[in-house]
N, C-alpha and C positions, 0 to 999 in steps of 0.2 A: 504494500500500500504506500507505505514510503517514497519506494524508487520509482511508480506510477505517477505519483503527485512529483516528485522532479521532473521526471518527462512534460507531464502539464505542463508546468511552470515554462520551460524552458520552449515549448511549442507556442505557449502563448506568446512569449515574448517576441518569438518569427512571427506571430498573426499582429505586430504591433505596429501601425506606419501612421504617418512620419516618426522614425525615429531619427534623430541628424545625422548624418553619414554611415546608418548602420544598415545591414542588411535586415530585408524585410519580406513578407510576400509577395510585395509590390513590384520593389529593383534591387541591387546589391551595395544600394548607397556607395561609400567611397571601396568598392572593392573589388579588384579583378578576379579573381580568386576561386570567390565562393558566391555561391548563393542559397536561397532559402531552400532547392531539393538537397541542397550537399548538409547544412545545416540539420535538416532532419531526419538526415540518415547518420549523421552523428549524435544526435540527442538519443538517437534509438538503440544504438553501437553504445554505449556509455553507460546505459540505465541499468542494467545487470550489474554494473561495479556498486551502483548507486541503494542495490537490494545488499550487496556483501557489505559494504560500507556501515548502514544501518544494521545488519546485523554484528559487525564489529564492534561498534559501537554499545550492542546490549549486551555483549559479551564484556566490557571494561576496556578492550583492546587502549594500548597505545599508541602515542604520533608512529613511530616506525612500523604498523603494522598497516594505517590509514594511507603513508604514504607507499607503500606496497603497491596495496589496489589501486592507490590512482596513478602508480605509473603503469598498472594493466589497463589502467582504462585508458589513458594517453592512448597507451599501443593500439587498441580497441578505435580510436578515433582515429589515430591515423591509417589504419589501415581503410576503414569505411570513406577516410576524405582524400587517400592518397597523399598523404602526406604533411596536409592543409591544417594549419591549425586553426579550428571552429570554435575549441568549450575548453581548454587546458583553465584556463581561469574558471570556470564553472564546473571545473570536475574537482579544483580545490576549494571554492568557497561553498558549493550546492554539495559537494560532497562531506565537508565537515559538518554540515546545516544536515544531513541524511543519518550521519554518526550519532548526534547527537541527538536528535527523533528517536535513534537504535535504545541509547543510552537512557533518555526517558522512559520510553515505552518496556524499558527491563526494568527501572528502578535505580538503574547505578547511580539517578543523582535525583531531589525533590522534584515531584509534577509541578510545583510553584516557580521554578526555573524555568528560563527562558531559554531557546536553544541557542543564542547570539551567548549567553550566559555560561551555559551548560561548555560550546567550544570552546570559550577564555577559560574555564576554570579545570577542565579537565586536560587539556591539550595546549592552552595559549602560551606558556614555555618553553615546551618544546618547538612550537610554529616558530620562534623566534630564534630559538641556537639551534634550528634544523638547515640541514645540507643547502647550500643554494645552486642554481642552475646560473653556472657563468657565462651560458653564452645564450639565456632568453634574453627576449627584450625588455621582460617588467626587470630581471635583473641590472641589465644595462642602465636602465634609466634608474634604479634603483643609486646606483653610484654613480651615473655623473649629475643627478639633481638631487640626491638625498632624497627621496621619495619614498615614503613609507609603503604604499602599494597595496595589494593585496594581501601579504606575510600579516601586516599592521593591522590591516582592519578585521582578521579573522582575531588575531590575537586580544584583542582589544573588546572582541563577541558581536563584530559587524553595528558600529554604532552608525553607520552612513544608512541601513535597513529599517532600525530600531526608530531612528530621529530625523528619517527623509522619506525614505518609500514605502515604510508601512503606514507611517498616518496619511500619506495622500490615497494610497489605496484603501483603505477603511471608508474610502465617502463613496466605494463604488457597491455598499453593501447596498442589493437590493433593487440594482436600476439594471435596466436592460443592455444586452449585448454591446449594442455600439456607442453608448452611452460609455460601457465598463471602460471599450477600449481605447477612449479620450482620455479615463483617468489615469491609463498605461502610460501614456504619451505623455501626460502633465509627470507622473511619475519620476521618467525620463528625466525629463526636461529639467527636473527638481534634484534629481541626483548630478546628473550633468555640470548644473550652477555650483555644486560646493564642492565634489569627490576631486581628488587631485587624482584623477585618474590618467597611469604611466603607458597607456594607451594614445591618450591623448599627447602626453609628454615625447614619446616617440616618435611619433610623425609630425608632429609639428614644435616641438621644444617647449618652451615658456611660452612665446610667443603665441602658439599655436593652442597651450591651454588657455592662455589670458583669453582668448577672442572669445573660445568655445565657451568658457563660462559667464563672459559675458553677454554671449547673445541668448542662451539658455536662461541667464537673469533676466532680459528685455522681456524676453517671453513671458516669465511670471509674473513678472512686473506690471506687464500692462492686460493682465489680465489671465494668462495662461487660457484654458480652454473657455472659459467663462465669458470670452473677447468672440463679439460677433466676425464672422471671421475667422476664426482661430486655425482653422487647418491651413488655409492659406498663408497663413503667417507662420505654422509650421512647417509648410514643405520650403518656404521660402528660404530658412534657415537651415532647413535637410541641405537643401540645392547647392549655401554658400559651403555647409563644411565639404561638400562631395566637389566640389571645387579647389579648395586647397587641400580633399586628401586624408580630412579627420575624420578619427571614427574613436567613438569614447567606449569601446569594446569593455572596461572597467563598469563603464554605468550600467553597462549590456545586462552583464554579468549581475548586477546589485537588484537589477530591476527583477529579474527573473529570481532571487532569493527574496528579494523581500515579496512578489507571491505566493512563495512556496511555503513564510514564515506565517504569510498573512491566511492562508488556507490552512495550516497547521493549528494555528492560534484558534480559527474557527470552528471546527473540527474536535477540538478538546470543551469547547464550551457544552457542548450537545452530550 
């Protein structure tokens, strides 16, 4: 049930457009690469790590056992993408977010615990004096801008999910379809604005986060979805990042965990 509800998640997030230079079911925003069939044939490649994950997780397992499977599921994604990295960031924060459902739903840790909560406090040490990959890109930018990245916000129990995309997502309890999938997009849009995401840092340097975050603030600012108009003023800003090339693949990532938090959270109410 877990790694079904990641799959969601992470399907939703390709049914999401405008997203700024990201891939979607629409186009491939800023990317040669890939698109939204390559996409979910890797969500689907992935999901099986996403069921051992959770169940490591109710077992007590440790950081070295977690990062085991998700270099299986790497292997798993690249072979379904040829090569193509799609979900490496989503197989580490949607996968510790999987672990720690495992670890609730055994007991390893209080049902009053968050699972932002549950990763920091069972594994967030380890995230941090764990192995790095010297020659990704979140690593790279990792050292030549100090950027905390993904390692950081897992360790820290995902406070960009907890205090950006789960309270935007909560106002879509209850309204219809396409309605939901405007509040994905302000989402976005919301994570975008503050995430220092080393996505963005990579292809476009400082420079190229400064813009992104500030044209994702214009957007909220004047209104976000709420602006008559509003699509239009979002693809317009899809258009500019797919122009110089951005793609905030970090937010990607944040977006599709804070649904899978926010359908977990709802879920346990019942």
């Amino acid at each position: 049930m877990i790694a079904a509800n990641a799959l969601a998640c992470l399907l939703m997030e390709i049914a999401t457009w405008p997203k700024p230079g990201l891939v979607s079911h629409v186009d491939n925003g800023s990317h040669d690469d890939m698109d939204a069939d390559m996409f979910r044939a890797s969500a689907s490649a992935i999901a099986p790590y996403f069921s051992a994950l959770a169940e490591a997780g109710g077992r007590g397992a440790g950081m070295g056992r977690l990062r085991e499977i998700g270099l299986e599921a790497e292997m798993a994604m690249f072979a379904a993408t040829s090569g193509v990295n799609t979900h490496r960031g989503a197989i580490f924060g949607m996968g510790l977010l999987c672990a720690a459902a495992g670890a609730r739903a055994a007991g390893v840790v209080s049902p009053a615990r968050t699972l932002g909560a549950t990763v920091s406090s069972l594994w967030g040490e380890s995230i941090i004096d764990g192995p790095v990959l010297l020659h990704s890109n979140g690593s790279h930018v990792r050292r030549r801008y100090g950027a905390g990245g993904a390692r950081m916000e897992a360790a820290l129990g995902f406070p960009s999910v907890y205090e950006i995309g789960l309270p935007r997502l909560r106002l879509a309890a209850g309204i219809d379809a396409s309605d939901a999938e405007a509040i994905r997009v302000e989402a976005c849009f919301s994570l975008i604005a503050v995430v220092e995401d080393t996505n963005l840092l990579h292809r476009g340097g400082r420079a190229g986060l400064a813009f992104a975050r500030a044209a994702a603030r214009a957007f909220i600012r004047q209104g976000g979805i709420a602006r008559p108009g509003w699509r239009d003023h979002a693809l317009h800003i899809h258009e500019s990042f797919v122009t110089r090339r951005l793609s905030p693949g970090g937010s990607a990532d944040l977006l599709a965990m804070s649904l899978f938090v926010e359908s977990w959270e709802r879920e346990q109410q019942w």
